[in-house]
FIKOLVO-748806 format. One line per 8 residues: their letters; for each residue x, y, z of C-alpha. Coordinates in pm, whole numbers, plus 50000, padded with zeros to 5 digits. Layout:
a> X,Y,Z  ...
This chain:
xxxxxxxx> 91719,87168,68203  91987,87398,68147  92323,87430,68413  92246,87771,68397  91894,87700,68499  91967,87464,68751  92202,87629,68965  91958,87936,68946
xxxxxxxx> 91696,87667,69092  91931,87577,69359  92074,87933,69468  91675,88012,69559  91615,87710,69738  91994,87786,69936  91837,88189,69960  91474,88088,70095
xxxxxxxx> 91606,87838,70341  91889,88126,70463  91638,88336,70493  91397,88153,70713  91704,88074,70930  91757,88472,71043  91411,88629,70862  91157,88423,70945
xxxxxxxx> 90845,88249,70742  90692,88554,70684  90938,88791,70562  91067,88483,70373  90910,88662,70020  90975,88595,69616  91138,88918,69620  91409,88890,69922
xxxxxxxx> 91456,88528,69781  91550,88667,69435  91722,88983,69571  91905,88737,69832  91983,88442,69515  92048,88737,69243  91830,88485,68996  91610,88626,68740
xxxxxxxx> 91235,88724,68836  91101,88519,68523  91290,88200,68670  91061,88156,68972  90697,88021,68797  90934,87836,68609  91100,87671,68868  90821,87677,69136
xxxxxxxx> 90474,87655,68997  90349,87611,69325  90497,87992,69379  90633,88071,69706  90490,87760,69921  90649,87537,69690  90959,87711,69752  90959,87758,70095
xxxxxxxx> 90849,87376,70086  91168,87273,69976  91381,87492,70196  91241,87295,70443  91278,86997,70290  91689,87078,70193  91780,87228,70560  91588,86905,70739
xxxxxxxx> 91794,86744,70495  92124,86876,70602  92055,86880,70940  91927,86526,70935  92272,86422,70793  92493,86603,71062  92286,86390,71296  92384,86100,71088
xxxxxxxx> 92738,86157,71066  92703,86250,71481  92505,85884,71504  92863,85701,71442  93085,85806,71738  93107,85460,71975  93002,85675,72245  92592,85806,72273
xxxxxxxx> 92683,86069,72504  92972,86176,72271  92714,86186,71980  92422,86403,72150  92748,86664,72296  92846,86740,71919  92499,86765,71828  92434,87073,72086
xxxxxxxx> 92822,87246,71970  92692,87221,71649  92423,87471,71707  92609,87663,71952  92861,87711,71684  92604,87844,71447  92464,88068,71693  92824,88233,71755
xxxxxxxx> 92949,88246,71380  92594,88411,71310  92573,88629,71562  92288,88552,71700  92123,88540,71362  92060,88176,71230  91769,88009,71419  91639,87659,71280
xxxxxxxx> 91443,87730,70937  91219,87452,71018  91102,87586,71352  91065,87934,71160  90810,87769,70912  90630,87560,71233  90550,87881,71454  90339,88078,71198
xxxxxxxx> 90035,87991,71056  90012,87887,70745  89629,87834,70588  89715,87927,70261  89978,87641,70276  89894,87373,70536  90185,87168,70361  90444,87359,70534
xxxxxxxx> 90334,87269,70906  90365,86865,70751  90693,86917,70591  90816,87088,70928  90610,86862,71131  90803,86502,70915  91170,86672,70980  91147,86691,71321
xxxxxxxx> 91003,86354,71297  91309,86223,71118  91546,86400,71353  91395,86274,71584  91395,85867,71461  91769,85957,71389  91828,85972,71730  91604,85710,71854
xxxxxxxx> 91788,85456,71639  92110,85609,71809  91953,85480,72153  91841,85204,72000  92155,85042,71930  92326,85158,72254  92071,84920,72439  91752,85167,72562
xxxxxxxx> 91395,85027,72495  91228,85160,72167  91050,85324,72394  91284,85510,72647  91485,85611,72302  91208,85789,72099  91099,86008,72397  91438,86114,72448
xxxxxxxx> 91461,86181,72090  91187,86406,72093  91278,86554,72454  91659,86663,72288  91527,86796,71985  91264,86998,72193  91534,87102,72401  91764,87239,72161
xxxxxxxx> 91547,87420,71941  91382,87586,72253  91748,87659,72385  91862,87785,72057  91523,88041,72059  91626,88162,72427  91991,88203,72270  91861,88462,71979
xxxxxxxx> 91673,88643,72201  91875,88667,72482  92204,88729,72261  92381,88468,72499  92516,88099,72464  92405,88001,72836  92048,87879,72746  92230,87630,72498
xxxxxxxx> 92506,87521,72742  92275,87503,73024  92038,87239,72781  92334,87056,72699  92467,86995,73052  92124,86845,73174  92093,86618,72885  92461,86493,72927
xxxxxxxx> 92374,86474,73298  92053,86277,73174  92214,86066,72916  92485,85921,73166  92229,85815,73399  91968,85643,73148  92272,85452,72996  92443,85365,73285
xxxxxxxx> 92138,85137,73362  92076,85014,73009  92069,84634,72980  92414,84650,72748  92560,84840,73019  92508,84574,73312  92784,84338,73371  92738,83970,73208
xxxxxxxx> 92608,83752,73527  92929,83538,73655  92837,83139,73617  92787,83002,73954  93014,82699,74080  92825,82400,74081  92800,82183,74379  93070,81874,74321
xxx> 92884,81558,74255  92918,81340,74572  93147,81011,74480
């Protein structure tokens, strides 16, 4: 495959995913992704044979990608707490630069119904469920059960993508800031208790032996 070719591959796959971000699945067509990309109608069968499921498909598949890697990067800070708090400015952030605009792609494929492509609700369905182990693991190694960890994995992902929907629509931050503060709030209290957190047990003096 050609450079040329290549990057025109890419720039759609960059376009779709954009698009579901502030568009939506639905409005998320061939021709907004070419007029969006400015790559050449005949490039899209060639590229996706699959058409426009395949393509959406892997917009998912690149933004859970990113996403799951800014978790990653989050993931090494010492401090758990520390990790989860950059995880919720980072889509604050994105909410202010945009304007409002950018939502999550993934959640934008995961609302709508998709018959005609019933791979898109299992692409969606397996990023969240990375996210989602990313953070568990995070847990994990800060001393939580398996457990405890994956259901506050799944609780902070729930909570941020249902903050950052209250955000758009509401054309305000506080949804996100409010779902940040509980979950810091939360955090602090379900590590404070955490077996790695509890003081080592002090040995106990031993009774002298009697001469």
């Amino acid at each position: 495959m050609s450079a040329r070719r290549s990057d025109s591959r890419d720039r759609m796959v960059l376009s779709a995913a954009a698009l579901l971000r502030e568009h939506g699945a639905g409005a998320t067509s061939i021709d907004r992704v070419l007029a969006h990309s400015g790559a050449p109608r005949g490039s899209v069968y060639h590229h996706f044979p699959g058409g426009r499921a395949q393509l959406i498909d892997e917009a998912v598949q690149l933004a859970g990608s990113f996403i799951a890697g800014l978790i990653d990067a989050a993931m090494q800070a010492d401090d758990p707490v520390e990790a989860i708090d950059s995880f919720f400015v980072l889509w604050h952030d994105r909410l202010v630069e945009s304007d409002f605009r950018a939502g999550c792609p993934i959640v934008a494929v995961a609302v709508e119904t998709n018959d005609d492509a019933p791979q898109l609700a299992r692409s969606a369905a397996a990023v969240f469920t990375r996210w989602q182990e990313a953070l568990a693991a995070l847990f994990v190694r800060h001393g939580l059960t398996e457990e405890r960890s994956r259901r506050l994995g799944a609780f902070i992902i729930a909570a941020v993508e249902g903050a950052v929907i209250m955000c758009r629509a509401e054309r305000s931050t506080a949804p996100i800031e409010a779902a940040a503060a509980e979950i810091h709030d939360l955090l602090l209290y379900a590590l404070r208790d955490r077996p790695a957190a509890r003081p080592p047990l002090r040995p106990q003096p031993q009774p002298r032996a009697r001469p």
